[in-house]
C-alpha positions in Angstrom: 17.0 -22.0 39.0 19.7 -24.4 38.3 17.0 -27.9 38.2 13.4 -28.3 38.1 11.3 -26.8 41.1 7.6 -26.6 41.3 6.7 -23.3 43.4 4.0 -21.8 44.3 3.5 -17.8 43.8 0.6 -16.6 46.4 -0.9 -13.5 44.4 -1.4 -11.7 41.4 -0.6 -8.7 41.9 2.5 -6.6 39.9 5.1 -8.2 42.1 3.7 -11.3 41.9 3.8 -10.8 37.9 7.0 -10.0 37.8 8.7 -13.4 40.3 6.5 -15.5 37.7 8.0 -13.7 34.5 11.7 -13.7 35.9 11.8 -16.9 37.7 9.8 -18.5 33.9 12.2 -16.3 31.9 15.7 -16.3 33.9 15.8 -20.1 35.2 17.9 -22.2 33.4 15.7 -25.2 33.1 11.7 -25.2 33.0 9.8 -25.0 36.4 6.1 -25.9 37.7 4.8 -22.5 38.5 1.6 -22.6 40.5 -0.1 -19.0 40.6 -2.4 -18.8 43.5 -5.0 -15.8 44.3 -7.8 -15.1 46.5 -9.9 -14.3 43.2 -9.3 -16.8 40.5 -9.7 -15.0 37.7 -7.1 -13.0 38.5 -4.4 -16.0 38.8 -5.5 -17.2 35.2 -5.1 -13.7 33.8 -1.4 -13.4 35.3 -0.5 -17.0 34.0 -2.0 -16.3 30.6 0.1 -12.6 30.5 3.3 -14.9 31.9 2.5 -17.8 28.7 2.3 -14.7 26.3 5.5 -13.0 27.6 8.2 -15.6 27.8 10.4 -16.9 25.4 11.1 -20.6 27.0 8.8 -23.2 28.1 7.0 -23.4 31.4 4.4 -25.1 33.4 1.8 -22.4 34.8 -1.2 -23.4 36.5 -3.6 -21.0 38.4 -5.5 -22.0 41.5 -7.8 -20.6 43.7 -7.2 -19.3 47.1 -10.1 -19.7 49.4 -10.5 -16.8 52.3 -13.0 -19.9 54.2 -9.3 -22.0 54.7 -8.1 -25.0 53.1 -10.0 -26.8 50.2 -9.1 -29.8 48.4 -7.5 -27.9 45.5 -5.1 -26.2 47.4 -4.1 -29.2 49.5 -2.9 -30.8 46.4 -1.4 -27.9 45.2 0.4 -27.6 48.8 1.3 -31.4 48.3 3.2 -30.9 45.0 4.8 -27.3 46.0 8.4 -27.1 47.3 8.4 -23.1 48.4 5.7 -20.9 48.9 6.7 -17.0 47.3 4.2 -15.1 49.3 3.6 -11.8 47.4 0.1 -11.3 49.1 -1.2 -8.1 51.3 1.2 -8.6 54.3 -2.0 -9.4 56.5 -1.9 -12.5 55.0 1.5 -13.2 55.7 1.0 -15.8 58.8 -1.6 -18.0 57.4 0.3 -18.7 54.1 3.7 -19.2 56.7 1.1 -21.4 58.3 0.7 -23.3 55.2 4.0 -23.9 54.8 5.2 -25.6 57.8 2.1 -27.8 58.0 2.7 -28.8 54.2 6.9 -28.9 54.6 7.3 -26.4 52.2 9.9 -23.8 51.9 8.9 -19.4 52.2 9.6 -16.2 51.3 7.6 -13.1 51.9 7.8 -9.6 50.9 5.6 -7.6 53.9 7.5 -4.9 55.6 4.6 -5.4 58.6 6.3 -6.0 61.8 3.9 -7.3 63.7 2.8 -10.0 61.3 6.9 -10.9 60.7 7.2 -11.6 64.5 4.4 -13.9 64.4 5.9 -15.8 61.9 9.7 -16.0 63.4 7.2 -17.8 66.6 5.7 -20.1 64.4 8.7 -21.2 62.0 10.8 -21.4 65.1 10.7 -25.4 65.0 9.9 -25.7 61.7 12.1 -28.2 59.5 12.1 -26.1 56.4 13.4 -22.6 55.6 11.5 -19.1 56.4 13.1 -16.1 54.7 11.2 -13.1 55.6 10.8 -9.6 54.5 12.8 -10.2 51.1 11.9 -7.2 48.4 13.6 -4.8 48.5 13.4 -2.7 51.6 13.4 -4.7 53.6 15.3 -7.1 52.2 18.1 -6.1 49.5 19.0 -3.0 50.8 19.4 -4.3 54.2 22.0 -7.2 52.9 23.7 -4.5 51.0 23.8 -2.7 54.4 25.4 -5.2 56.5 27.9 -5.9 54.1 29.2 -2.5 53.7 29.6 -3.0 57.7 30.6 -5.8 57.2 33.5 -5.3 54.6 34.3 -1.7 56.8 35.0 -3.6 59.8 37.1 -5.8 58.2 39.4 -3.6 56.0 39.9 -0.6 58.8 40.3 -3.4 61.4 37.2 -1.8 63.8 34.4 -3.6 65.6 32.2 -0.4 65.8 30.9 2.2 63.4 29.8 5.7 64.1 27.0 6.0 61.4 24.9 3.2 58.9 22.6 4.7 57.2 20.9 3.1 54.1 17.6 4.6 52.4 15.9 3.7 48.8 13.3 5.7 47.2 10.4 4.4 44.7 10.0 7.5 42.7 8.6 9.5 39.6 11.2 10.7 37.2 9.1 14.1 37.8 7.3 15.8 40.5 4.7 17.9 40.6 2.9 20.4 43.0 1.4 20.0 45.5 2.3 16.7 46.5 5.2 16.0 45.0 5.0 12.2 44.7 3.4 9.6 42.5 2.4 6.2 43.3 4.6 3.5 41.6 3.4 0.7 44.3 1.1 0.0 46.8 -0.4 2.9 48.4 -1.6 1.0 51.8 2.3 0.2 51.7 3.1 4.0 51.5 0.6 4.6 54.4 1.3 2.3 56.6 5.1 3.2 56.7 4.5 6.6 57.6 2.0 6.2 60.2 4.1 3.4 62.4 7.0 3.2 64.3 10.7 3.4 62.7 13.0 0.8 64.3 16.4 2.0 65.0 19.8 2.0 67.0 20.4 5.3 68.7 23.8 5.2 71.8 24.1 1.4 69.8 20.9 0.5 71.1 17.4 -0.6 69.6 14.6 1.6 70.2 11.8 2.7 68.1 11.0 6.5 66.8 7.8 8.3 65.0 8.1 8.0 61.2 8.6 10.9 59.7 10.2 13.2 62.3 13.7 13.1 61.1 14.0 15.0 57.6 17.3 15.7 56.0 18.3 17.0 52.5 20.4 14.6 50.9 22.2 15.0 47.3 22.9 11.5 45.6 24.4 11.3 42.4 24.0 15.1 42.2 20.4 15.2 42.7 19.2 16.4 45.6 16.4 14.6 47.5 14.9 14.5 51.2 14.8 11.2 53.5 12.9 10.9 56.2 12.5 8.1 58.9 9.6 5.2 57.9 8.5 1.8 59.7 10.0 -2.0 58.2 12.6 -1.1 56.0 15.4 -1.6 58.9 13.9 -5.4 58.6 16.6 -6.8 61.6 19.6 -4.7 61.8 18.9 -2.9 65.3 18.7 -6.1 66.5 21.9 -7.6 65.0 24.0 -4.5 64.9 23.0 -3.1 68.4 26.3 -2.8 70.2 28.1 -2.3 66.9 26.6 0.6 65.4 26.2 4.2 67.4 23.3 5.3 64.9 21.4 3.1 62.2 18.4 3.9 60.3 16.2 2.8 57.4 14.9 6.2 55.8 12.7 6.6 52.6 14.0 9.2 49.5 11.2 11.4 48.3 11.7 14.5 46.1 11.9 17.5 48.2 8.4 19.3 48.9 6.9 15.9 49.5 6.8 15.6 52.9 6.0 18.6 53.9 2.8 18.2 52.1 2.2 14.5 53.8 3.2 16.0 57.1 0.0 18.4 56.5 -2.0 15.7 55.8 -1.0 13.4 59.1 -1.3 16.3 60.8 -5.4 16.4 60.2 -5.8 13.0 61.3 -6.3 13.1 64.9 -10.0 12.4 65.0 -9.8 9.0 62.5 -9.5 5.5 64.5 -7.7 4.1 61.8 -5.1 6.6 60.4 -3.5 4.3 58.3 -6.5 3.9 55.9 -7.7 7.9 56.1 -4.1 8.3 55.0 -4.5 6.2 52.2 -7.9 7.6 50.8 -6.2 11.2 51.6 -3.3 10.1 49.5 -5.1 8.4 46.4 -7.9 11.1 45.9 -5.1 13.1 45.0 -1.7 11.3 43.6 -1.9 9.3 40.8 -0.6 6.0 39.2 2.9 6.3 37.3 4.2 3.6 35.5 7.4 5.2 34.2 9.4 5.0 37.7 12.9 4.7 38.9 14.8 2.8 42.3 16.7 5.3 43.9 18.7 3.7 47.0 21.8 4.6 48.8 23.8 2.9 52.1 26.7 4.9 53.9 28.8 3.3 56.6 31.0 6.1 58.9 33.3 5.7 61.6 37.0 5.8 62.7 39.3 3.4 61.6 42.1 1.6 64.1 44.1 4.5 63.7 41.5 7.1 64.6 40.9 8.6 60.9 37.6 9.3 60.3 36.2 7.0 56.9 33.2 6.8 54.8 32.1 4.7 52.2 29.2 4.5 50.0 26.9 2.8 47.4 24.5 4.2 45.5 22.1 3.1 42.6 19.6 4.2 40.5 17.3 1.3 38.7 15.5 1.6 35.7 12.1 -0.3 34.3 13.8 -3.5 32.4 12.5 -5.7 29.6 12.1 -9.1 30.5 11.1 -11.7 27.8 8.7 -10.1 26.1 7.0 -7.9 28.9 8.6 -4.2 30.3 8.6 -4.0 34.1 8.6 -1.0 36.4 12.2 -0.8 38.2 10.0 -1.4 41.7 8.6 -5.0 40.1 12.6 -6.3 39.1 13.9 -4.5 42.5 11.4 -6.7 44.6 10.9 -9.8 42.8 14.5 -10.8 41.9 15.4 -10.2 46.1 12.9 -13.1 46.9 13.2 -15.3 44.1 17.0 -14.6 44.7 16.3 -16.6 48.4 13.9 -18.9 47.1 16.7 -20.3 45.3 18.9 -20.3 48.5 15.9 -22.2 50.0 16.0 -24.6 47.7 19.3 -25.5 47.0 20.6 -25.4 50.2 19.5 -26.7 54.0 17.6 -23.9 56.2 15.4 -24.5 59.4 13.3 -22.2 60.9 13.6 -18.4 60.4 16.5 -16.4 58.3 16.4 -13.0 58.7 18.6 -10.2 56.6 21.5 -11.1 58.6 21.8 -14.0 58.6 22.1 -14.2 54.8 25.5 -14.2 53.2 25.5 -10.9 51.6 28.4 -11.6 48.6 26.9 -14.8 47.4 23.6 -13.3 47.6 24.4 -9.9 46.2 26.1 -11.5 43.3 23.4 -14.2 42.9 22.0 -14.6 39.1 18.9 -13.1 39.7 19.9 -10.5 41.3 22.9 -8.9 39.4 21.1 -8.4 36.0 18.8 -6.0 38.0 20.9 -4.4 40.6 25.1 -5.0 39.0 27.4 -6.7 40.7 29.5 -5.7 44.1 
């Protein structure tokens, strides 16, 4: 941040330590950071860890945040805050939107939930601050980096359509092991719920929605090969802005081949639970474990014709490592996802949005060459 800010962090969870430690760490003049969780102890824990890992001074000050509804702490609290950097379970997503346009505050969440994000595009729709919304990293970088490889194709082949964009990021092990294949480097609700619902796509430059997980490919990146597969959120709102434009768009998840035939197995003995999502889940974590040493793999393509009918591609591709910060090391998914909504929390701040901005609406080069986000992800 460029002046002083106070803003308030809603969790305290590994994302939430990592927007405290960057936006404390990377800001260029000391901010008021209030750290807000639904357990208390937890929010002075992760301001104590941020005071211990930084190298320049800041303000941190935990609070608690009642499950019952407002108390008098967290009205003041929401009296002095200027954004809200909602890094909570994305349940939680439309109360502490809720928050924010009663209190006049600025917000940025992380939750790739759809249902949840179309509650809050109702409620922010008269709202007289800014509502940025599904901004990790998918959704949310990699959909910005998407539309501006449209974007920039479009412009330099002289074309209003494409044939293909396809973008897809993986959180992964450096290694993978039978029979699963996988380990977790986030949350593994998150990981459940985006194979169990709905993928969002274009298909014949419409919108219209598939099963997750029913269109596996092999794909080598970087000369590794990996498999993608359809999975719900990451598109964030590209169908709906590119439909017309694109032929065939689609958010897909990287996994290291074998892995999804094993999770196909799994899904496949759920019929008989009423909530899939969380049998997944227990399924999942009785048998994958916890790795901290992780990598970002992600990857956009753009193909069509250009105006005189020659077939073009272009493509991006990335891998991210875990990254010292201060005095702490963070896993490549905490940098990936926290400088994306810190990166919009300062667009909230130092400029003048109303109501909702999604993905598409955000200017991809000033955002993709933002200072949070290029010491993280490299310039474009």
């Amino acid at each position: 941040m460029k002046k002083h800010h106070t803003i308030i962090i809603a969790g305290a969870g590994g994302i939430a330590q990592a927007v405290a430690l960057i936006l404390a760490e990377w800001s260029k003049v000391p901010l008021t950071i209030y750290i807000g969780n639904r357990t208390l102890s937890k929010a002075k824990k992760l301001a104590q860890w941020i005071e211990n890992g930084i190298t320049k001074s800041c303000i941190l000050i935990p609070f608690h945040i009642s499950e019952e509804g407002l108390t008098k702490e967290m009205k003041g609290v929401f009296n002095k805050g200027e954004i809200i950097l909602d890094c909570l379970p994305g349940t939680q997503a439309p109360k502490m939107a809720g928050y924010a346009k009663d209190y006049y505050m600025h917000y940025a969440n992380l939750t790739e939930y759809i249902t949840e994000t179309q509650q809050i595009i109702k409620l922010a729709k008269n709202a007289t601050t800014g509502f940025v919304l599904q901004s990790g990293l998918a959704p949310g970088y990699i959909n910005v980096l998407a539309n501006h490889l449209f974007l920039e194709f479009c412009k330099d082949y002289q074309v209003h359509k494409v044939d293909k964009l396809e973008f897809k990021v993986g959180a992964l092990t450096k290694n993978a092991v039978v029979p699963h294949y996988y380990g977790f480097t986030w949350s593994p609700v998150g990981v459940a719920t985006e194979y169990i619902q709905d993928a969002e796509v274009i298909r014949d430059f419409k919108k219209t929605r598939l099963p997750s997980l029913t269109e596996r490919a092999t794909i080598i990146i970087d000369g590794i090969t990996y498999e993608d597969d359809l999975t719900s959120g990451g598109a964030a709102n590209l169908p709906d802005a590119l439909a017309g434009k694109v032929n065939i768009l689609d958010y897909k998840t990287l996994r290291h081949p074998g892995h999804y035939p094993w999770i196909q197995e799994q899904i496949n003995n759920l019929a008989t639970f009423e909530k899939p999502i969380e049998a997944l889940q227990q399924i999942m974590e009785k048998q994958i474990p916890h790795i901290e040493d992780d990598q970002i793999i992600l990857y956009v393509a753009v193909q069509g014709k250009d105006k005189n009918s020659i077939l073009r591609r272009r493509e991006i591709s990335k891998q991210i490592l875990p990254q010292k910060v201060g005095k702490h090391q963070l896993r490549a998914i905490q940098t990936t996802t926290a400088t994306p909504i810190i990166q919009c929390a300062q667009m909230l701040l130092e400029s003048r949005y109303k109501g909702t901005v999604l993905q598409s609406d955000i200017d991809p080069k000033s955002f993709l060459n933002g200072n949070f986000i290029v010491p993280v992800y490299g310039n474009i």
